[in-house]
C-alpha positions as CSV (number, residue, x, y, z in Angstrom):
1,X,-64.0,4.3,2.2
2,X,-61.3,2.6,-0.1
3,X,-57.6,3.7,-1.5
4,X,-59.3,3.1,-4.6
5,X,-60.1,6.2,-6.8
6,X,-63.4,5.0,-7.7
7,X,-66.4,5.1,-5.7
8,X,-69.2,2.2,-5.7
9,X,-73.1,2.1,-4.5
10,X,-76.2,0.5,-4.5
11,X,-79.5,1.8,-4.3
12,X,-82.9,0.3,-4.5
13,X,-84.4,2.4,-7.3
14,X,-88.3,3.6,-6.5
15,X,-91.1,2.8,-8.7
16,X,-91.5,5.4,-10.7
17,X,-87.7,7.3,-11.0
18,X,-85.5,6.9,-14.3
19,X,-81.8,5.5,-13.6
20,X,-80.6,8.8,-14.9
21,X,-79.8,12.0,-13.0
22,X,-80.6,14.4,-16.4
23,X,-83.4,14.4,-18.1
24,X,-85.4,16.8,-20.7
25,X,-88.4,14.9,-19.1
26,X,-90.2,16.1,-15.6
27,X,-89.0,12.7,-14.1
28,X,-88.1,11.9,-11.0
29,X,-84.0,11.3,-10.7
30,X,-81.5,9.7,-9.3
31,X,-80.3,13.2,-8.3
32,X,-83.5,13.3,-6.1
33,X,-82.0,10.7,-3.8
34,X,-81.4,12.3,0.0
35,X,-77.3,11.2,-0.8
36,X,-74.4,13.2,-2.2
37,X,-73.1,11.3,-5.2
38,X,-69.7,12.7,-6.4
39,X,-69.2,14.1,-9.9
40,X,-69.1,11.2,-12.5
41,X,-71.4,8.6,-10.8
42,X,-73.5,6.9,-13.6
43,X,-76.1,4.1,-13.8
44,X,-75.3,0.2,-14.5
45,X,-77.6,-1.8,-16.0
46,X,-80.1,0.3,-15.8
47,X,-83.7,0.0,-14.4
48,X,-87.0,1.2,-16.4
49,X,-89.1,3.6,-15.0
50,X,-91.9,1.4,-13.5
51,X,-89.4,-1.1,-12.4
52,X,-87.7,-1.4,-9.0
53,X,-85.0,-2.6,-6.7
54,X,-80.8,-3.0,-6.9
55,X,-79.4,-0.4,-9.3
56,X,-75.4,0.0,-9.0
57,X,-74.0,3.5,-9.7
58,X,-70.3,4.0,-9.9
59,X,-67.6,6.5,-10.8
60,X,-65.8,3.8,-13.0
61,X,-66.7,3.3,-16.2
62,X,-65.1,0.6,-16.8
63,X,-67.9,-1.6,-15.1
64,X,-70.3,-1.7,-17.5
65,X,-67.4,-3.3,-19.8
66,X,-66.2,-5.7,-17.1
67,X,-70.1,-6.7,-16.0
68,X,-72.6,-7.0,-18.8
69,X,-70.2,-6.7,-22.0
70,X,-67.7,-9.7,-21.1
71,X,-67.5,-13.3,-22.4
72,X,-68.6,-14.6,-18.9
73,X,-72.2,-13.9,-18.4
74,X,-73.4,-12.6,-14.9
75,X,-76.6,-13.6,-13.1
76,X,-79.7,-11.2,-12.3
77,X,-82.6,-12.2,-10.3
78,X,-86.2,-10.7,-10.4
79,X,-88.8,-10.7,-8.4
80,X,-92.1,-10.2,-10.5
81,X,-95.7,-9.9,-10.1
82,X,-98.3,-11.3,-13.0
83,X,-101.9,-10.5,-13.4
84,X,-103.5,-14.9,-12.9
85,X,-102.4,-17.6,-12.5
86,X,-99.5,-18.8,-14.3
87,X,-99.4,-22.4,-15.7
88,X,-96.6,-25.1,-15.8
89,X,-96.6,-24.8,-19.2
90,X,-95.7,-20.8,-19.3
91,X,-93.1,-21.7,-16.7
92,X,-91.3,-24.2,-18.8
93,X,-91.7,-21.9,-22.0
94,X,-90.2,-19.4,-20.0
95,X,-87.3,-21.4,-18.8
96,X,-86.6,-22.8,-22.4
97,X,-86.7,-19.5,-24.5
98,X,-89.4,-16.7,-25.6
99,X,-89.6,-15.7,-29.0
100,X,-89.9,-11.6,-28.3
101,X,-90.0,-8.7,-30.8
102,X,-87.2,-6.6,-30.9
103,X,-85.8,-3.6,-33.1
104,X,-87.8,-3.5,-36.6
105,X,-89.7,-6.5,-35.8
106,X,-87.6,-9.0,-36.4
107,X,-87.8,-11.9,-33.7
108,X,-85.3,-13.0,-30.9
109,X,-85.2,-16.1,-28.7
110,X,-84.7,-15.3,-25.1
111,X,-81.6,-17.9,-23.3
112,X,-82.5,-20.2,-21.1
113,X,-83.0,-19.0,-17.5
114,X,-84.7,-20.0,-14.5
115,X,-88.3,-19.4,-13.0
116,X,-90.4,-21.0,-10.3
117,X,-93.4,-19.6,-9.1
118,X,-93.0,-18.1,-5.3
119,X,-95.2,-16.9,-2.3
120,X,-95.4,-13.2,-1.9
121,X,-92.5,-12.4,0.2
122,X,-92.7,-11.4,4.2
123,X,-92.0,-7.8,4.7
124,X,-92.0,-6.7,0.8
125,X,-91.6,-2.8,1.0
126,X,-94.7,-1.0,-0.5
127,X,-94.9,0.2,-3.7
128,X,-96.1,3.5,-5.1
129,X,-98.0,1.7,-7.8
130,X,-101.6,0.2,-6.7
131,X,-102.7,-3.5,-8.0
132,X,-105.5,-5.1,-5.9
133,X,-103.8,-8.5,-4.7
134,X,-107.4,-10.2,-4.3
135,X,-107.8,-10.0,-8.2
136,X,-105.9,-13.8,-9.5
137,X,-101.7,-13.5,-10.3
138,X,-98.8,-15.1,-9.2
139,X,-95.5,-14.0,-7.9
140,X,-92.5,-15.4,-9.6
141,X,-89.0,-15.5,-9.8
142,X,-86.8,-15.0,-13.0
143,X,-82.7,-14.9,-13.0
144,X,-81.3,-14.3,-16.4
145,X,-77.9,-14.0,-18.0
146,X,-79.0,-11.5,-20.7
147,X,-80.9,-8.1,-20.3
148,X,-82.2,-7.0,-23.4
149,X,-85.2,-3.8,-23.4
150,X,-88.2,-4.3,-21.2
151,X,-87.0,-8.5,-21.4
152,X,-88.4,-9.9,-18.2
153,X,-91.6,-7.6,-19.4
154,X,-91.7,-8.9,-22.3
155,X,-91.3,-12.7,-21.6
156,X,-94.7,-12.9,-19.4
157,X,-96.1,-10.8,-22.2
158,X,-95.1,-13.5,-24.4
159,X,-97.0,-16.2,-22.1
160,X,-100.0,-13.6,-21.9
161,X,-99.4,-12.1,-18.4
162,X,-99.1,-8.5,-17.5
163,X,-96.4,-7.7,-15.7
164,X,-97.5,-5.9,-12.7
165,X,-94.0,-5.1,-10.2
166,X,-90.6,-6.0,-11.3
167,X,-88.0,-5.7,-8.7
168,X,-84.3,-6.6,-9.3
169,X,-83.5,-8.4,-6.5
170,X,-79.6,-9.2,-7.2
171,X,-77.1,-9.3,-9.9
172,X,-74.8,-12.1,-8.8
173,X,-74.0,-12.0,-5.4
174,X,-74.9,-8.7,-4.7
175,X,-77.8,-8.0,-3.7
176,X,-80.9,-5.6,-2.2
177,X,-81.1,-7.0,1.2
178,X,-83.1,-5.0,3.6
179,X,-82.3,-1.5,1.5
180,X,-85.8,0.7,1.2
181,X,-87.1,2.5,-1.8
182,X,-84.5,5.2,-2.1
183,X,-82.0,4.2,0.0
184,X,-77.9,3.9,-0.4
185,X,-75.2,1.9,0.2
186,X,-71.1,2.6,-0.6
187,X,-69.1,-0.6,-1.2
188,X,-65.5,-1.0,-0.7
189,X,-64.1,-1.7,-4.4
190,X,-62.3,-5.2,-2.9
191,X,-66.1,-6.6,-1.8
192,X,-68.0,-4.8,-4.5
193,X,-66.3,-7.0,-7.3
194,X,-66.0,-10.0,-5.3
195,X,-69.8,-10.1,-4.9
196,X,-70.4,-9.4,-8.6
197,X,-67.8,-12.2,-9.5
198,X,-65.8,-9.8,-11.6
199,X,-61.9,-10.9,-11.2
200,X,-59.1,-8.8,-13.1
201,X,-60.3,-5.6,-13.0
């Protein structure tokens, strides 16, 4: 597609698939995908299991550098289902900061981020795993600067919801658009770092 030597693409992961394509595990794998991905395309930022929406996968590995490990923080934005209803209160606590356990049980204040509660959105693909929409939850929105293990997860834990679908619906400008579950798209390296606000690579 480009002069470029590198090769760039998003996918919207699947419930249920690891944002590897090896694996001691029987998991389902990015290898699974119906695409041909050339030698040396790898996972950014990756996605867990039971999560869903915009993964990247490149052939440079200088991304994960230039993206998540710079002095400029970059915006991701989540779209996340909770078992009830969630209170103005949680909302704000949210926003502010979450105190959330981490490695050895020491304690970590999440940044500020931003979080409104949303309607379920028109023409939401389906997803693999089954939660009964007539039992009470809400449907929020979450954009972070930071992306620690399971964080989004483990905020509305903190505020005693169960986190129910988490989709990644963008990381700066980029986003999943109308991509299904499983499907590909190859970026032009000019655009691709343009949307993700990435300047000097």
């Amino acid at each position: 597609m480009s002069e470029s030597p590198y090769r760039y693409f998003t996918i919207n992961k699947p419930y249920n698939m690891v944002s590897q394509f090896v694996s001691a595990d029987k998991v389902n794998l990015l290898g699974d995908l119906d695409f041909d991905f050339p030698e040396g395309t790898h996972a950014i930022g990756r996605l867990d299991g039971n999560s869903e929406g915009l993964l990247i996968l490149t052939t440079n590995k200088k991304v994960t550098r230039l993206l998540f490990q710079g002095e400029v923080p970059h915006t991701r934005k989540y779209l996340v289902l909770v078992n009830k209803q969630v209170s103005e209160e949680s909302l704000n606590i949210i926003r502010t900061g979450v105190p959330i356990i981490v490695d050895k049980g020491a304690t970590w204040v999440t940044s500020p981020c931003e979080a409104e509660i949303v309607p379920k959105p028109e023409g939401l693909f389906p997803c693999a795993y089954k939660f009964s929409e007539r039992a009470e939850h809400t449907w929020l929105t979450i954009t972070l600067t930071e992306g620690r293990f399971h964080q989004v997860r483990k905020m509305v834990a903190a505020v005693r919801h169960n986190c129910r679908r988490l989709i990644r619906l963008s990381i700066e400008d980029l986003t999943l658009g109308d991509l299904q579950p499983g499907g590909v798209k190859e970026w032009e390296e000019k655009e691709f770092f343009e949307l993700l606000k990435i300047t000097g690579y």
